[in-house]
C-alpha positions as CSV (number, residue, x, y, z in Angstrom):
1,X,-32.8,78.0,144.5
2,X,-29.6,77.3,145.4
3,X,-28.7,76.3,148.5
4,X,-25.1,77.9,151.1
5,X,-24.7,75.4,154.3
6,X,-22.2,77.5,156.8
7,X,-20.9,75.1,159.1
8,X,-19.7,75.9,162.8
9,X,-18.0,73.7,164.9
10,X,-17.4,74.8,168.4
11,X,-15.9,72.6,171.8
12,X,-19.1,72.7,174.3
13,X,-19.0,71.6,178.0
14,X,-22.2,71.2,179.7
15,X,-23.7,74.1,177.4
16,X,-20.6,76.6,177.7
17,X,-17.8,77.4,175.1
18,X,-14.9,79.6,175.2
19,X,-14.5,83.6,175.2
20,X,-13.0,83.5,171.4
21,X,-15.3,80.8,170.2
22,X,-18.4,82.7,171.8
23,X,-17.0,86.0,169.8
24,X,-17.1,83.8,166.9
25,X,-20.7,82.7,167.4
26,X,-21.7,86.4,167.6
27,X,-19.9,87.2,164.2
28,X,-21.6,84.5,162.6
29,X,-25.2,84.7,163.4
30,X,-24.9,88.6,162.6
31,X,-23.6,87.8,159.0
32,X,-26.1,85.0,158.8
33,X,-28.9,87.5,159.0
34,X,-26.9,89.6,157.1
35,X,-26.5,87.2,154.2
36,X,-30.3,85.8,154.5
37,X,-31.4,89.3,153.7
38,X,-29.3,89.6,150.7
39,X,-29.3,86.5,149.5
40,X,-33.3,85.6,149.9
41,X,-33.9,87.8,146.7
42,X,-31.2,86.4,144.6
43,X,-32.3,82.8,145.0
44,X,-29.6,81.6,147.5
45,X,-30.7,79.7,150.7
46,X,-28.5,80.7,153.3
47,X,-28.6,77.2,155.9
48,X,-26.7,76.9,159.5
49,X,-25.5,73.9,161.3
50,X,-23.8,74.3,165.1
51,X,-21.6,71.4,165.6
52,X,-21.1,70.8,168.9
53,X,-17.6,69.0,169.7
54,X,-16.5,67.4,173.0
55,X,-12.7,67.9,174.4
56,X,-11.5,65.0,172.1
57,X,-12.1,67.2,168.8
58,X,-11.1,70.3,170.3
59,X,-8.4,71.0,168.1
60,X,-11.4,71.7,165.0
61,X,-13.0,74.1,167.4
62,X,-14.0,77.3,166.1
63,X,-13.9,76.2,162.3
64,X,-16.2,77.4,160.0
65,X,-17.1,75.5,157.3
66,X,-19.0,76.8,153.8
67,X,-20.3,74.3,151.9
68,X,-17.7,71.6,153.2
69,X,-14.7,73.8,152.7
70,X,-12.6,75.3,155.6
71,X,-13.1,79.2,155.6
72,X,-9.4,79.8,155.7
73,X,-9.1,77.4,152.6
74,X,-11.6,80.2,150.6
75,X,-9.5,83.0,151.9
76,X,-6.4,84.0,149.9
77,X,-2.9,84.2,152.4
78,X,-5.1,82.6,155.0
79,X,-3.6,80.2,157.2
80,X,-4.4,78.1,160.8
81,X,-2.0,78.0,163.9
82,X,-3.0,78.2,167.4
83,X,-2.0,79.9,170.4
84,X,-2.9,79.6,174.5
85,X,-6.5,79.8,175.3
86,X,-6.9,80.8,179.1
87,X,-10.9,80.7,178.5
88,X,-10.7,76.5,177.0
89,X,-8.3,75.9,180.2
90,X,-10.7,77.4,182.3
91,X,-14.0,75.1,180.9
92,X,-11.5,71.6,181.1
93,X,-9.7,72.3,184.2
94,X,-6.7,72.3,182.8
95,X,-3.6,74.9,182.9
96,X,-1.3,73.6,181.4
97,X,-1.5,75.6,178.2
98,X,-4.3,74.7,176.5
99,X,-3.8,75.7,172.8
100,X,-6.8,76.7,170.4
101,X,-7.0,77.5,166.7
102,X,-6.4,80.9,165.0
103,X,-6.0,82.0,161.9
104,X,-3.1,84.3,159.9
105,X,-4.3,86.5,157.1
106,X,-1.3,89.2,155.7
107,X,0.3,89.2,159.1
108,X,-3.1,89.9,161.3
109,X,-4.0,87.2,163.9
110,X,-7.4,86.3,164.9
111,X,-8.3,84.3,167.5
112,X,-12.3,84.9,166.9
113,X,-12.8,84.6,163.2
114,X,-14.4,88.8,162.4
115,X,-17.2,89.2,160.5
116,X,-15.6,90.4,157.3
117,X,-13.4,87.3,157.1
118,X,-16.9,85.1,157.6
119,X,-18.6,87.7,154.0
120,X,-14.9,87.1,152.0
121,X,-15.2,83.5,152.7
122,X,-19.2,83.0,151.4
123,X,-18.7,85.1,148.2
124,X,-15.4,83.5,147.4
125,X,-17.4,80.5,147.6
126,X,-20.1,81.4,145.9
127,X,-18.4,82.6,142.7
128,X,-16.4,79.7,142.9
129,X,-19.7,77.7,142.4
């Protein structure tokens, strides 16, 4: 069997993450379940871990991770930048622009990372293996 650890690292305060990051979560527990279900037959283990991360490491917040590599890494004209998050200011109290991570793929922006993205990422990975 083999075995696909997706990775995703959030910022948490006192049990509550941002609107984007929450959007994320969503995403990626509905293509877990997707992926389990198509996976468990082929002999691939599909395995989560929720990384936690306090306002120090915000700036990894709402990475995904496959198997140790960053999903925008498996995803071809994928990039990272960041823009204002309203939500993270609200959670830390602080207004002063509070910028979070997005990523850039063929000129679309997304601030949550969309379910499609999260599926291109695991089989890139996967036939990569």
């Amino acid at each position: 069997m083999t075995n696909l650890l997706i990775e995703w690292k959030h910022f948490d305060k006192d049990g509550k993450t941002c609107a984007r990051c929450s959007s994320t979560g969503i995403n990626l527990a509905d293509t877990i379940k997707e992926l389990q279900t198509e996976f468990d037959p082929k002999g691939i283990r599909v395995e989560f871990k929720e990384t936690k991360l306090p306002e120090s490491r915000m700036s990894e917040s709402n990475e995904i991770l496959i198997d140790g590599v960053l999903l925008e890494k498996l995803i071809p004209n994928a990039e990272t930048g960041e823009n204002s998050c309203s939500s993270c200011s609200d959670l830390i109290g602080n207004y002063a622009d509070c910028r979070c991570r997005t990523i850039l793929q063929k000129e679309k922006l997304f601030e949550e990372i969309p379910i499609d993205l999260i599926k291109q990422a695991v089989l890139n990975k996967l036939t990569s293996k």
